[in-house]
N, C-alpha and C positions, 0 to 999 in steps of 0.2 A: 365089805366091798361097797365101794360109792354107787348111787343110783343115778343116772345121767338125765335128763329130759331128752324128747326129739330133736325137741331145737339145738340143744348142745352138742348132740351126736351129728347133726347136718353141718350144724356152722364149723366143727372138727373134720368132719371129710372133707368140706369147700378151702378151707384152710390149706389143707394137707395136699391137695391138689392144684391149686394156686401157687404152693410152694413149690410143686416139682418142676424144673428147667425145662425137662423134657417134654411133660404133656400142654408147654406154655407156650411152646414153639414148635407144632408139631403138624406131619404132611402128612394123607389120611386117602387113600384111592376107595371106591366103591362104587356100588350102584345107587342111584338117587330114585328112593318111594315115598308114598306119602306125604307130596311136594303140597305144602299150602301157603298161599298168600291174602291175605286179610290186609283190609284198607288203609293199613298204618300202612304198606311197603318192605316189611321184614317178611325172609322166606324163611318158612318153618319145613324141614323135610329130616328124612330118615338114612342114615348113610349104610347101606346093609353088603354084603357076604356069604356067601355059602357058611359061612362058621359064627359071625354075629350079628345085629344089627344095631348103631349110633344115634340117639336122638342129634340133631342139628339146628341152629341157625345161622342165620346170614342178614344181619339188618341192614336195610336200608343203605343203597352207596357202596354195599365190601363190592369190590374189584369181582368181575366175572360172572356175579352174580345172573345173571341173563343166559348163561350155560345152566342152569340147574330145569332138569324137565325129568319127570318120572322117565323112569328104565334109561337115565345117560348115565356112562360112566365118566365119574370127574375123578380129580386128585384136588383136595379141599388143603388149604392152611388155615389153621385156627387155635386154641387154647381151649382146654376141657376145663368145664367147672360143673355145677350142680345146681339148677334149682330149688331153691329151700323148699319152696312154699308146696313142690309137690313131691320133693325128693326127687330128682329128674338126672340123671347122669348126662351133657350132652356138651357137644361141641361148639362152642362160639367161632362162626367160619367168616375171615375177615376174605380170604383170597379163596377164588374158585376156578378152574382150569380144567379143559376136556384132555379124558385121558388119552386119547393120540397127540398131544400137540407134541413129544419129542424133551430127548432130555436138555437139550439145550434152552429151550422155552420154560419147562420146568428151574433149569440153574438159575435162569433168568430173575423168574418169580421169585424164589428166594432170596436170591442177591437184593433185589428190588426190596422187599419185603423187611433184610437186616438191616440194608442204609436208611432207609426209612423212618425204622427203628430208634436207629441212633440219631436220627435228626437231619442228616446227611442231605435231606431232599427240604430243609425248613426253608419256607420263603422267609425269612426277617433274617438270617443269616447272609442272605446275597448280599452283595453290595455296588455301590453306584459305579456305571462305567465313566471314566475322567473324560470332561466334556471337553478338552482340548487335548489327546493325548501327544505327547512327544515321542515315543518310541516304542513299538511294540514288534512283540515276538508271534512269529507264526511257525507252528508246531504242526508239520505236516510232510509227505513226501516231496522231498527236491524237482524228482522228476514228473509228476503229472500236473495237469491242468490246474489244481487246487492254486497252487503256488502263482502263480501265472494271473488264474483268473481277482486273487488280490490284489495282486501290484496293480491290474490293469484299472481296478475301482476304485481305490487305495490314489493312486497317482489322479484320475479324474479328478473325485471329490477332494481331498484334502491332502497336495502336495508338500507340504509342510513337514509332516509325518516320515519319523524314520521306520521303514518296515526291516526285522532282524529276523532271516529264516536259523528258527531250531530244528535242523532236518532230523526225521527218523521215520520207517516202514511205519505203515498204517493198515496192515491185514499179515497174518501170515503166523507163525511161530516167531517169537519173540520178540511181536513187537509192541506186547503190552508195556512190557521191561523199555521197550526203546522209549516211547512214549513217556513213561515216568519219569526218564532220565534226561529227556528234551525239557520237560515242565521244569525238572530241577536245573538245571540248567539258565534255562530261560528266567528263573526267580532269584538265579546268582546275579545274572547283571542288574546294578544299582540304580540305571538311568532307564532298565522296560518298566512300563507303567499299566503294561495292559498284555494280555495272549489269546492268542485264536488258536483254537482246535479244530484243524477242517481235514477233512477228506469225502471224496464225491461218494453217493451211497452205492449200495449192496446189498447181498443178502443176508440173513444173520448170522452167517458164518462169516462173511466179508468184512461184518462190523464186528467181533466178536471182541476183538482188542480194546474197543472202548465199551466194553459191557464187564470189563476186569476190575476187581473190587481194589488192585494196586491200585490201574487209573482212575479211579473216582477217589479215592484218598488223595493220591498228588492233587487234585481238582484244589479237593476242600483245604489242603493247607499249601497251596499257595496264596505268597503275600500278597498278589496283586489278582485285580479282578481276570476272569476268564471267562472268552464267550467261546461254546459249543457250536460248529458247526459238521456235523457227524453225517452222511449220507442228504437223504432227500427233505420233500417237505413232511412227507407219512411218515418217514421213519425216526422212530424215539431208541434212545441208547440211555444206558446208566451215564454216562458221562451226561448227555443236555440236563437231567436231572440235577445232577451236582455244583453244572458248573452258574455262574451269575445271571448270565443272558445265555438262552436258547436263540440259533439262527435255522432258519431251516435249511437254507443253503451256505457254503461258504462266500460268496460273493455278498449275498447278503447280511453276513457276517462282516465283510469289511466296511461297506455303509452302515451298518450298525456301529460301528466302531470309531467312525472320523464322521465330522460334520459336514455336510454339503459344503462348496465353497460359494457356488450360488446363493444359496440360500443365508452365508454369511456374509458378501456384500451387500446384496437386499438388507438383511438385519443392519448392515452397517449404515446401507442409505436412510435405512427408516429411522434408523436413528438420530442421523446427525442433521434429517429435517424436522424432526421432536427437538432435539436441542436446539435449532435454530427457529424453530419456531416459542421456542420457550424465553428464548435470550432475547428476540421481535418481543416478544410480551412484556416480559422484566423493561427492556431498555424505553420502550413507550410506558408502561407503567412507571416508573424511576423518573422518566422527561416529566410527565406529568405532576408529580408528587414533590421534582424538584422546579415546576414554575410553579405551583402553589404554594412551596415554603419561601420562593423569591418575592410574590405577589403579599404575605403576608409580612414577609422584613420590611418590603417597602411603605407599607400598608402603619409597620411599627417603627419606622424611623421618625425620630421627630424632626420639625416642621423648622427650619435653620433659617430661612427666612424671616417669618413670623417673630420666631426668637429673637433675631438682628434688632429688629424695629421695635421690639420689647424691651429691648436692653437700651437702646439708644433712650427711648422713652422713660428708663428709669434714672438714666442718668441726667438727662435732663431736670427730670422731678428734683430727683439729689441736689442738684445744682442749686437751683429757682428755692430748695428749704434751706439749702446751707448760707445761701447769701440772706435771706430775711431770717434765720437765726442768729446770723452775724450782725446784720443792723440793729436787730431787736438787741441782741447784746451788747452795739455798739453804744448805744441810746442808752441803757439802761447803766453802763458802766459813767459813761456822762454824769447822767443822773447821780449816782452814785458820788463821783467824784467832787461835783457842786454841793451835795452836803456836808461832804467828807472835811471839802474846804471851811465850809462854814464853821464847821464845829471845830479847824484846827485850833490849836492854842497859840499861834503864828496872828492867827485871827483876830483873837482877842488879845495878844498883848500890841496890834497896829493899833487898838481903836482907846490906847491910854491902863490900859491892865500891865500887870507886872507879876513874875513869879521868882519869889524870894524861899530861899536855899541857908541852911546851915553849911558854913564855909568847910567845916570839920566833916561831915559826913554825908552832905549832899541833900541831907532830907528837904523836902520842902513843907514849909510851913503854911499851917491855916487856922494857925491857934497862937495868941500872944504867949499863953504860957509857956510855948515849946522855946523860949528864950529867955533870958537873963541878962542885963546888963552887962556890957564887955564882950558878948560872943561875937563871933565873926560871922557876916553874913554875906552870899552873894545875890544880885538881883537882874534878874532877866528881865530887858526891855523891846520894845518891838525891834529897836533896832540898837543895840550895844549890850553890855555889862558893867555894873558897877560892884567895886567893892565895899563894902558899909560893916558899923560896929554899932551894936546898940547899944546905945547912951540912956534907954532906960525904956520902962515895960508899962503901960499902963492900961488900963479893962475900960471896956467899951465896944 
């Protein structure tokens, strides 16, 4: 046989007790002794019986808490577990309720207690009411005031707004079922964007309809947002829990629902003097920005004038070098030309010189030997040609 430790034997009861469904969700009537509260704000007390008595606590915040006083009778909801550290059998008591409040308040609490549970009542699930709504559905009775008193706020504030009554009883037998079937309804047309749940308040029997665990489901799945407007400003129902926005009355359900109109021309005036004052800024800023990039073109154009009289000036110059390069060339071509003449051979054969030619091949000669007796020769003189033959050669 295995030998267990303490600790192994507690943490198996705690286990095994954590696992039962029933002691994890469980409704507990008795008398309250032994009530103590110490500085943290958890009430530590004894839930007792002609037949047993229940260690208990309630920390800090569980619901009702502030009913518990030696010798009251409560009916407690909470989850049994164990103490390890002292081996302690005792109830962890999240909800507390005096035993007269009636079973209705009782169904309440539970009901309260399962959506809860499930999440049903989670703030980060709600969601944003459309800030310009086009059409909304109002789920309430045809004939009393509720209906009425929307249209009348509904039409003030934001005439724009199509209102669609989803009629159905709002107290009575069968009208949780009506209810559900208005929401459904009302989440079939394509074009509601938004629903109000209103009826004027009661007693808890008068509101019992919207404390039915049907109507708080149709709440949570429908597609579009809904606001709760259920009885008065005291009075809380499972439905304002469920639904996006809590109103406390229906009237103030439908200002909550549509925007002032007031308040949106104002926002329109405020506006379009912010834009007009911004467009005054921009446009004198801009005027500004556009004579200082005028002030700096003119600033970088050059100077056409000054140009003119520059260019005239250089032409001028041009001028005044081209004609004394051209005399200087004229001159010098002169120059030229008078030596050129002197040294013609035109020149020297005016002044008695002569240039003699072999008749056969033109050469000209500067040497007797380039001839021989007999050859033919011809002779250039300043002015003519003659034809000659030489008659003989001789050195000198």
């Amino acid at each position: 046989m295995p030998v267990y430790t303490v600790g192994e034997v507690s943490s198996y009861i705690k286990d095994t007790l954590e696992r039962d469904t029933l002691l994890q969700d469980a409704w507990v009537s008795g008398e309250v002794s032994n009530l103590a509260r110490p500085g943290s704000g958890h009430s530590y007390f004894t839930l007792r019986d002609a037949k047993a008595t229940l260690r208990c606590v309630a920390f800090r915040g569980s619901r009702g808490a502030e009913h518990l006083d030696n010798g009251a009778a409560v009916i407690v909801h909470g989850r049994v577990s164990m103490y390890e550290p002292r081996g302690d059998l005792q109830l962890i008591v999240d909800i507390v309720q005096p035993e007269g409040v009636g079973e209705l308040q009782l169904k309440l609490e539970q009901l309260h207690h399962k959506l809860e549970t499930e999440g049903l009542f989670e703030p980060s699930r709600k969601r944003e009411l459309p800030v310009f709504p086009q059409r909304i559905a109002v789920v309430t009775s045809p004939t009393g005031a509720v209906w009425h008193d929307i249209q009348t706020v509904i039409n003030r504030r934001y005439p724009l707004v199509e209102l669609a009554l989803a009629p159905s009883p709002v107290q009575g037998d069968g009208a949780a079922l009506a209810i559900v079937e208005a929401i459904s309804a009302a989440n079939a047309e394509p074009d509601v964007d938004m629903i109000i749940l209103a009826r004027g308040g009661g007693s808890l029997e008068d509101l019992w309809a919207f404390n039915e665990e049907a109507v708080a489901r149709a709440i949570y799945a429908s597609r579009v947002p809904v606001i709760s407007a259920v009885g008065h400003e005291t009075d809380y129902t499972i439905a304002d829990l469920v639904a996006d926005r809590r109103a406390p009355t229906p009237s103030a359900a439908a200002e909550m629902a549509v925007p002032a109109r007031r308040e949106l021309m104002a926002g329109i005036l405020g506006a379009a003097q912010t834009l007009n004052s911004f467009i005054d800024g921009q446009l004198t800023a801009k005027g500004e920005a556009t004579r200082q990039l005028e002030s700096r073109l003119q600033r970088a154009l050059p100077d056409l004038d000054t140009l003119r009289i520059r260019v005239d000036d250089l032409l001028r110059n041009v001028a005044t070098h081209l004609h004394h390069a051209v005399s200087l060339n004229s001159e010098r071509l002169g120059g030229l030309r008078l030596r050129l003449e002197t040294l013609s051979p035109k020149d020297t054969l005016r002044r008695g010189y002569a240039i003699v030619q072999k008749a056969e091949d033109g050469a000209v000669l500067t040497d007797a030997s380039q001839v021989k007796a007999g050859d033919s020769l011809g002779i250039t003189l300043g002015q003519g040609l003659l034809d000659a033959e030489v008659t003989g050669v001789r050195d000198g």
